[in-house]
N, C-alpha and C positions, 0 to 999 in steps of 0.2 A: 271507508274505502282507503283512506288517506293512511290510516295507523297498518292495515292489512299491507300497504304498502311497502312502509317504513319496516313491520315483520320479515317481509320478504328480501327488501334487501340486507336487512340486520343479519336473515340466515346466510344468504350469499356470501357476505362477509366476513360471516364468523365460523368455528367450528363444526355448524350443524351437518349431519351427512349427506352427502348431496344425494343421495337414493331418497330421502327424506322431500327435499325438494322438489325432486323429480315428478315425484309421486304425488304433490300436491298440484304441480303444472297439470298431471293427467288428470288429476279426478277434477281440477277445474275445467279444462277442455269437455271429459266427458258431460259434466253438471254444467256445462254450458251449450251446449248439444242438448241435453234434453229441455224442452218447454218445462217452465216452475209453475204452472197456472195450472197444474193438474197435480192429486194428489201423489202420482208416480213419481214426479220429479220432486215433490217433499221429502218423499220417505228415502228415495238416493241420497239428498242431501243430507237425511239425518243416518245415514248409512254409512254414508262415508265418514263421520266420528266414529268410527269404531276402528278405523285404522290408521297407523301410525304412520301420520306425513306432515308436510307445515302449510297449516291452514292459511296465512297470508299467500303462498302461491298459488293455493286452489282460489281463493278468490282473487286473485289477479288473473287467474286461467279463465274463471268464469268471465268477468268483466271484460277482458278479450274477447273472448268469441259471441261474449251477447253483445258488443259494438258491432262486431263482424257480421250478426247472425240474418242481417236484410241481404247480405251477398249470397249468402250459404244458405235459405231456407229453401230456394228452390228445388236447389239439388236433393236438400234432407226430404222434402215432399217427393220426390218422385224415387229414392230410394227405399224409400218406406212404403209406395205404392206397388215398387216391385216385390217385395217383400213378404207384403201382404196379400201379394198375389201368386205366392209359388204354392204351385196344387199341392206336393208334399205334406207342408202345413199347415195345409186347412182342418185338417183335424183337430191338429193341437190349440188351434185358435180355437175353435168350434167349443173343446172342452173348455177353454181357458174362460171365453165370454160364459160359461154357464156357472161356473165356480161362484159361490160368494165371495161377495168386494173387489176380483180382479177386477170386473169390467170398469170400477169407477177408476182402475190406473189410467182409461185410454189407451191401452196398448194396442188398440184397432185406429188410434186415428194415425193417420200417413207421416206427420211431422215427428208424434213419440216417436214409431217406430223408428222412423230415418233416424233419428238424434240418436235414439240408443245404440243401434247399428254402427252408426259411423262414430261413436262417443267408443264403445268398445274396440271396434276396427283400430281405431285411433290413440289408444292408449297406451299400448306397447309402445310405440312407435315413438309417441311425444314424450314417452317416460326415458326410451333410449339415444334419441335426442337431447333432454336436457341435464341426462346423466352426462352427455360427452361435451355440451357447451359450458356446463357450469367448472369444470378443469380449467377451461381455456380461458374464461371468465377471470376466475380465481390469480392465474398463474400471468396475464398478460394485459387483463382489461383494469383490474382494480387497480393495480399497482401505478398504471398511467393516470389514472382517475384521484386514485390519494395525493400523489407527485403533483399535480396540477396546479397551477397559478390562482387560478378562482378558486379550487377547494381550499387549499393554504390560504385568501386572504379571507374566505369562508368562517374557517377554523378560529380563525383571530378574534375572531366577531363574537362577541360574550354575548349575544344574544342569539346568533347559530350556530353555538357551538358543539351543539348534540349530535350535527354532521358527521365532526371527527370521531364521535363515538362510532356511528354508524359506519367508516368503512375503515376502523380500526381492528385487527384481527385479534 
C-alpha cells in the first residue's frame, strides 16, 4: 500500500500524463465500488490491466472508497435494489441468470449491482475531476510543498533523502 502510494505521488510529480492518472483514480473508485469477495469484482480487477493508466492511483482509489465503503453501502444496496427491480430488465436478467458462470459473478445481489452502477455513473465524472485538479496540483500545490521548511530540512536528511526525489520534476 505504502510503495502504491509513493507511485502515485512520484507520477504527480513527474512527467506522467495526467489522463493517466486520472484514469487510475476512476478505475480505483469504480474497483472500490464493486465488493472483491465475488468472482465479478476479480475479474474487473484483472480487467482493468489491460488499460493504460497508473496503477498506484487505482489503488489509492480503491483504498479510499473501501475506508469510505460503511458510509456508502447503504446507498449502493438500495440502488442496486432499484435496479434490479426495473420491469424493463427483467428479461435480460432472466437470460443472464441462465447463462453459464454469469450467475457465479453475483450480478443479482443488490450491493454488485449498486457498486457497478454507481462505480460506472461515477467514472466520467472522477476521471474529469482529477484531470482538472491534478494542473492545479502540479502548477500551485507542489511547488509550495518542495519550497517548505520541513521538506528542505527533510531533503538534508541522508536517510530521507528519497523525498527529494519524489517531488523533484
Amino acid at each position: 500500500m505504502l510503495k502504491s502510494i509513493g507511485k502515485f505521488i512520484i507520477a504527480l510529480n513527474g512527467n506522467l500524463n495526467k489522463s493517466q492518472i486520472a484514469a487510475g483514480v476512476a478505475w480505483g473508485v469504480l474497483l472500490g465500488l464493486v465488493p472483491m469477495s465475488n468472482p465479478f469484482g476479480i475479474v474487473l480487477f484483472i480487467f482493468s490491466f489491460f488499460f493504460t493508466h497508473n496503477h498506484g492511483g487505482k489503488i489509492l482509489g480503491m483504498a479510499i472508497v473501501k475506508i469510505l465503503s460503511m458510509l456508502i453501502l447503504p446507498a449502493l444496496d438500495v440502488l442496486g435494489w432499484q435496479i434490479l427491480h426495473i420491469e424493463a430488465l427483467q428479461p435480460l436478467f432472466t437470460t443472464m441468470y441462465n447463462m453459464p458462470f454469469v450467475p457465479f459473478t453475483k450480478f443479482n445481489n443488490t450491493l454488485v449491482m449498486g457498486g457497478l452502477t454507481a462505480g460506472i455513473v461515477l467514472w466520467l465524472p472522477v476521471f474529469f475531476l482529477f484531470m482538472t485538479l491534478i494542473p492545479l496540483y502540479r502548477n500551485h500545490i507542489a511547488p509550495k510543498i518542495r519550497d517548505s521548511k520541513l521538506v528542505k530540512k527533510l531533503t538534508k536528511s541522508p536517510i530521507l533523502g528519497f523525498i527529494d526525489k519524489m517531488f523533484t520534476n
